[in-house]
C-alpha positions as CSV (number, residue, x, y, z in Angstrom):
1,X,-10.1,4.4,-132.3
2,X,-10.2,6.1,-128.8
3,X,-10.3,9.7,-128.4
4,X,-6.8,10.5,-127.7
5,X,-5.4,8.6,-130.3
6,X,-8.2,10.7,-132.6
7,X,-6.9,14.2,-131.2
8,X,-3.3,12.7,-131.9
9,X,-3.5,11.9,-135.1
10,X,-5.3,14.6,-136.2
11,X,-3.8,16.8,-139.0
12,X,-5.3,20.6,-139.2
13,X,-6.7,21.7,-142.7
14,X,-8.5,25.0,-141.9
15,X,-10.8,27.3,-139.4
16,X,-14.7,25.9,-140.5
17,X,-16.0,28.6,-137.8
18,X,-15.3,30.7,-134.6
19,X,-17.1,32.7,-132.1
20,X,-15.8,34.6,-130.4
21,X,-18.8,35.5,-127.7
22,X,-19.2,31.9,-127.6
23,X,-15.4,31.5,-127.0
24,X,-15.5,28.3,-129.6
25,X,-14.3,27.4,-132.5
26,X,-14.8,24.3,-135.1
27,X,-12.0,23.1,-137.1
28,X,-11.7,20.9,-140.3
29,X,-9.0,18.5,-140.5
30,X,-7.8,14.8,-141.9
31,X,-7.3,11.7,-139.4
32,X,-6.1,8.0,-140.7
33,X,-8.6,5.4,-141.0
34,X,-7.8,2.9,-139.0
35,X,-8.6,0.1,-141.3
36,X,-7.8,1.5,-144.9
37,X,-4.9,3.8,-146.0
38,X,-7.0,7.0,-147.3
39,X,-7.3,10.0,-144.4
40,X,-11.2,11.0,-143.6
41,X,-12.2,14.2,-142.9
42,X,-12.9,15.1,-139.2
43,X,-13.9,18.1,-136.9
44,X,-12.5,19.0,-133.7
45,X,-14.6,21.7,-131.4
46,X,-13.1,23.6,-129.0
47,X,-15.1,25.0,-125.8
48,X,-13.4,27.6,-123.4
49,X,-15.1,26.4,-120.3
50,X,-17.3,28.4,-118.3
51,X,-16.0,28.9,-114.6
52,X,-16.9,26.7,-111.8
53,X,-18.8,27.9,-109.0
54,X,-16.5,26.9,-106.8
55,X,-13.8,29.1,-107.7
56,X,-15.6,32.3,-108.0
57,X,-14.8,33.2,-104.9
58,X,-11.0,32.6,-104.7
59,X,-10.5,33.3,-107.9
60,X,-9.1,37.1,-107.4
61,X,-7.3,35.9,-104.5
62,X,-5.7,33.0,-105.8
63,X,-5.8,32.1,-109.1
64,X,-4.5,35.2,-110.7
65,X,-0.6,35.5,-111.8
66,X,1.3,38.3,-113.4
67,X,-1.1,41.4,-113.9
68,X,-0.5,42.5,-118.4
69,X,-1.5,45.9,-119.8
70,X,-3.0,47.4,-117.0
71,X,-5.0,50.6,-117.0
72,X,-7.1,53.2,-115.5
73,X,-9.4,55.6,-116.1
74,X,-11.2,57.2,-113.0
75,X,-13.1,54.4,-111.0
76,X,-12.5,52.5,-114.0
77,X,-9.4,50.1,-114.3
78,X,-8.5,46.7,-116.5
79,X,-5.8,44.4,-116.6
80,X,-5.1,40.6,-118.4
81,X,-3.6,37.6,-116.8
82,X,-3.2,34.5,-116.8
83,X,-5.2,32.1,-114.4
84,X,-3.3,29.4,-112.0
85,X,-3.8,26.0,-113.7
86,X,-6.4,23.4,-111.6
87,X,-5.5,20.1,-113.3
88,X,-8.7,18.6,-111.6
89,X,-10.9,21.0,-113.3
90,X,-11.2,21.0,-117.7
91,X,-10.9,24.1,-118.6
92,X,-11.7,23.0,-122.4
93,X,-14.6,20.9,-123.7
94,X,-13.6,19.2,-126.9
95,X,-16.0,17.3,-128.9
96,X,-14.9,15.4,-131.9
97,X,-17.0,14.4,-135.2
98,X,-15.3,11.7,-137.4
99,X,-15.8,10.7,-140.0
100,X,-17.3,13.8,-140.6
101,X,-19.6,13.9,-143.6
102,X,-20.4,17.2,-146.0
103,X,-23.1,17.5,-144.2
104,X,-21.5,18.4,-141.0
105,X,-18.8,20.1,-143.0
106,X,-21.2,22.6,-144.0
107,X,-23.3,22.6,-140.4
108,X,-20.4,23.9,-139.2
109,X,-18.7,26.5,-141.5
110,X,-19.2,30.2,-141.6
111,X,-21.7,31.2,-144.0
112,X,-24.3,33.6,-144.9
113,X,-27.4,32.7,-143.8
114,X,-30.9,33.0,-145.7
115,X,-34.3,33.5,-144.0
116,X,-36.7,31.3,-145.7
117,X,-40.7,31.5,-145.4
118,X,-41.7,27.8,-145.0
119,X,-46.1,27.8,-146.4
120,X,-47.6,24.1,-145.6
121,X,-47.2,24.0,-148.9
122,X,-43.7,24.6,-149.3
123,X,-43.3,21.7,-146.4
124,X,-44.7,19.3,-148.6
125,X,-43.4,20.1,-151.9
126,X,-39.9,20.8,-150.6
127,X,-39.0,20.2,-147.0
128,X,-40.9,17.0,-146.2
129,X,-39.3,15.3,-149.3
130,X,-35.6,16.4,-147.6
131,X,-36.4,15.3,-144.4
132,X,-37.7,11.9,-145.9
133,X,-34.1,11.4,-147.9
134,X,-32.0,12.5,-144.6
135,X,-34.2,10.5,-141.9
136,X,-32.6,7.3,-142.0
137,X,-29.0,7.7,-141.8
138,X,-28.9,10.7,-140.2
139,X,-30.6,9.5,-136.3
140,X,-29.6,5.7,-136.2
141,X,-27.6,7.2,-132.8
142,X,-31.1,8.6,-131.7
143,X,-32.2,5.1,-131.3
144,X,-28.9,3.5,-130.0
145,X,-29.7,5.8,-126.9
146,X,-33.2,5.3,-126.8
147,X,-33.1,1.6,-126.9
148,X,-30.0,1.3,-124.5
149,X,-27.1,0.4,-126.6
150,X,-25.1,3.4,-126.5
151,X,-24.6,6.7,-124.0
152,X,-26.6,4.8,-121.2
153,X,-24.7,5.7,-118.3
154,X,-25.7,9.3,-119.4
155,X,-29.5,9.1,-119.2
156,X,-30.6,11.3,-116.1
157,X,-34.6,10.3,-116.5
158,X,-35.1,7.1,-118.2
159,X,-38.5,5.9,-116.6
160,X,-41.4,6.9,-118.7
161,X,-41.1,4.2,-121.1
162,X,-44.8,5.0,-122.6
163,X,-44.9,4.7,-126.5
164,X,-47.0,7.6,-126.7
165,X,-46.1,10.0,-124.1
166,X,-42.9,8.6,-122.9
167,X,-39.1,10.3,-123.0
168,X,-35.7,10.0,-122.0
169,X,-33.7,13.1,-120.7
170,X,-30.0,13.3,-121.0
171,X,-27.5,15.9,-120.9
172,X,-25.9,17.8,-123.9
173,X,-22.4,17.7,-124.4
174,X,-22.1,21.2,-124.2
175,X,-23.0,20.8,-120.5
176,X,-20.2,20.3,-117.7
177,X,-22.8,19.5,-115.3
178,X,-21.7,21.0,-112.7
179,X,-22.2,25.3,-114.0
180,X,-25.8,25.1,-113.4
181,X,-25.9,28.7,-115.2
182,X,-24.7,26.7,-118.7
183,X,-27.3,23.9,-117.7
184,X,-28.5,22.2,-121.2
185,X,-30.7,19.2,-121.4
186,X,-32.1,17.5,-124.3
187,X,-35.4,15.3,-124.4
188,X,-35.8,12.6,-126.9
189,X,-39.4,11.3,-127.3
190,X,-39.7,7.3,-127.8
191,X,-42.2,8.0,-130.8
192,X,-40.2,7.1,-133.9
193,X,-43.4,9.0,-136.2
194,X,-42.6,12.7,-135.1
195,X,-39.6,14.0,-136.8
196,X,-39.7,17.7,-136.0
197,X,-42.8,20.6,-135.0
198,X,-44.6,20.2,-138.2
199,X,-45.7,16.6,-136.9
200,X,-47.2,17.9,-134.2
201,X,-50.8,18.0,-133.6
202,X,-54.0,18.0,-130.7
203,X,-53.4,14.1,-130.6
204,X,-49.9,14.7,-129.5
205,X,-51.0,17.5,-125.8
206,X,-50.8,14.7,-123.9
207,X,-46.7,14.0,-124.7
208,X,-45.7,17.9,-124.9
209,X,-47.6,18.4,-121.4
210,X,-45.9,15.4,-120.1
211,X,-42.5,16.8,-121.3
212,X,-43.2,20.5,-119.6
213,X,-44.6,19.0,-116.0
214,X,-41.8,16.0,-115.6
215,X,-38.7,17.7,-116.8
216,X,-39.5,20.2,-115.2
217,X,-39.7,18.5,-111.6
218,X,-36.6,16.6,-112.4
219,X,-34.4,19.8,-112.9
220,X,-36.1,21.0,-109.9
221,X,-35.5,18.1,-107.4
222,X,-32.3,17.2,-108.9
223,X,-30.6,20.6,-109.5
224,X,-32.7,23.0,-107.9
225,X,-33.2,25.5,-110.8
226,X,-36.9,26.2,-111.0
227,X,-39.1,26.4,-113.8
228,X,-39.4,29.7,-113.9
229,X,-35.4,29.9,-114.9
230,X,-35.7,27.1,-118.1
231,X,-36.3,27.5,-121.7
232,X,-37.5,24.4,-123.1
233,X,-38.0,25.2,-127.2
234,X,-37.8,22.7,-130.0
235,X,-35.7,24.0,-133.2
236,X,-36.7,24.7,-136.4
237,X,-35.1,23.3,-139.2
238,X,-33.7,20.9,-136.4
239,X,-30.3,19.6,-137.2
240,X,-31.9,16.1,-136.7
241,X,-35.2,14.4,-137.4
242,X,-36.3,12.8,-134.6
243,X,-38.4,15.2,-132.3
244,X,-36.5,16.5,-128.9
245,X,-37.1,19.5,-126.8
246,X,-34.3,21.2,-125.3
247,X,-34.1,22.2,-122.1
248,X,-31.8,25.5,-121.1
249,X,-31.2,27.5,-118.0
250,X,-32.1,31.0,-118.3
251,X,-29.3,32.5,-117.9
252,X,-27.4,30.9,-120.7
253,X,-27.8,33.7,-122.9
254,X,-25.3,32.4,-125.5
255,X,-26.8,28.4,-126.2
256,X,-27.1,27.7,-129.8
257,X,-30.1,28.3,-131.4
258,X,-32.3,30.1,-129.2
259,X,-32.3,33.2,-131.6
260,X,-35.4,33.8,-133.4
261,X,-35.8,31.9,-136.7
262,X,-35.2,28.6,-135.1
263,X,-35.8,28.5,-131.3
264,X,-40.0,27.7,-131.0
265,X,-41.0,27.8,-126.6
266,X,-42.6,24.6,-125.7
267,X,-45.2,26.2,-123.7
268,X,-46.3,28.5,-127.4
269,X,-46.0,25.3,-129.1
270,X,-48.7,23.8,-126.9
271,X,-50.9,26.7,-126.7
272,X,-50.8,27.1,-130.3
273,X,-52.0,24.0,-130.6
274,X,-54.4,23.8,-127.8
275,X,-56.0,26.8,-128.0
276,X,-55.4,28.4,-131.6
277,X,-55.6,25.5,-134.4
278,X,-55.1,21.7,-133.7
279,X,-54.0,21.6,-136.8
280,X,-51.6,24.6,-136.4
281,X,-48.2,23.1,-137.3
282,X,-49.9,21.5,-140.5
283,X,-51.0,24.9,-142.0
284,X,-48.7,27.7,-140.6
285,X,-46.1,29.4,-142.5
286,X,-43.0,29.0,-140.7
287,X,-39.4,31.0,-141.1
288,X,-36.2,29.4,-140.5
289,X,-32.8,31.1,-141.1
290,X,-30.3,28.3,-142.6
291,X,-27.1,28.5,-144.2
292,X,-26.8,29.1,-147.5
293,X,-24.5,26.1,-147.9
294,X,-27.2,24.4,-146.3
295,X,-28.7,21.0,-148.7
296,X,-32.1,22.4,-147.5
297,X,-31.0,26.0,-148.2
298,X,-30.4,25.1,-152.1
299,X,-33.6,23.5,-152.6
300,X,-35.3,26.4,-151.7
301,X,-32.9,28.6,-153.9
302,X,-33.8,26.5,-156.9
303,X,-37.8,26.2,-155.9
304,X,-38.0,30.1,-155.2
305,X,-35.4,32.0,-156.6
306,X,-33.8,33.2,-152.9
């Protein structure tokens, strides 16, 4: 079913989330399976887009209509409007799960969240086992990409094909690329064995140095945003099991998930590896703030009495 005929269709059950910083929001709903009679679940996001370069500098000028509640106070005044319409530029990203599991039902809702302190031990008794259950189904789209059969034509880097060190670098959909302020890159390693930064180890330098030195070139050479202005982090929990770096602009002070409790740097991932304990990822105590909805979340509840 194309995308239109998904947005279409759509029937609106309830508000999972909003943010109002963000200016997003994620909504539960019900669309008709195309092949069977029942209705699936599915979520619709909704993205205020950020505003194009382009336009900054006309945009006082000409894109402002009737002037709404306006007020002053001293050198201090503020108004609302409404901005001129430019068909050719989106001013809305939409991105649309569906079917849309439980799983991403509860991803997405508002919830209170728990901070958890992951031991090595807890890892193995309680994480590893979850990650193992999810793996399968939950990154079969990982691999379409890497091996080629789906989102090709969005691959910006594709040419390190190395088993060991190699990666792919693509765009994430929350990216207009074109606001180089909102930039947002995601790496996805060809090793199939690392799943998140608890894999990681002394063996595995050579890949995560590889990842630092070529992305950053690339962002350099093709969107002149030096390294100086990225954050590259992996996330932890990661809200899939294959191991990928993101990569950030600076200045995009709102991304998901660079908070503390899940954003870990690159660059400290490396040194904490190189220079603290090779071994550091297998024997550090990491926290993670989840959900309490969260499948992960309840384990832990049950196991230690959150």
């Amino acid at each position: 079913m194309e995308e239109a005929d998904l947005l279409k269709k759509f029937q609106f059950t309830r508000i999972l989330s909003q943010d109002s910083r963000a200016k997003c929001v994620y909504l539960l709903g019900r669309i008709p399976n195309q092949d069977q009679p029942e209705m699936e679940d599915a979520i619709l996001y909704f993205e205020k887009h950020h505003f194009y370069d382009t336009e900054l500098p006309i945009l006082a000028s000409s894109r402002i209509t009737e002037l709404i509640d306006t007020e002053s106070n001293d050198i201090y005044h503020w108004t609302k409007t409404n901005l001129v319409k430019d068909s050719t530029r989106p001013d809305v990203n939409i991105r649309i799960i569906y079917p849309a599991t439980q799983a991403h039902i509860d991803k997405y809702s508002t919830r209170p969240f728990l901070n958890i302190r992951e031991t090595s031990a807890d890892y193995l008794q309680i994480t590893k086992p979850y990650i193992e259950e999810q793996f399968v189904k939950r990154v079969q789209w990982v691999y379409n990409i890497l091996e080629g059969k789906a989102e090709a034509e969005r691959v910006l880097l594709r040419e390190d094909q190395d088993p060991d060190t190699g990666f792919i670098l693509l765009p994430d959909m929350k990216w207009d690329m074109k606001t180089m302020n909102a930039l947002y890159l995601v790496v996805l390693v060809h090793r199939r064995d690392l799943k998140s930064i608890r894999d990681l180890n002394a063996s595995h330098l050579p890949l995560l140095r590889n990842i630092a030195d070529k992305v950053g070139q690339f962002v350099d050479k093709t969107y002149g945003v030096k390294g100086h202005s990225l954050r590259m982090f992996f996330h932890y929990q990661p809200s899939y099991y294959h191991l990928h770096v993101h990569v950030v602009h600076t200045a995009y002070t709102s991304a998901p998930g660079i908070i503390a409790g899940q954003a870990h740097l690159l660059d400290q991932v490396i040194d904490n590896i190189a220079i603290i304990d090779n071994n550091y990822y297998q024997r550090a105590t990491l926290p993670f703030v989840l959900a309490d909805n969260h499948e992960l979340c309840k384990r832990y509840k049950e196991a230690k009495g959150y």
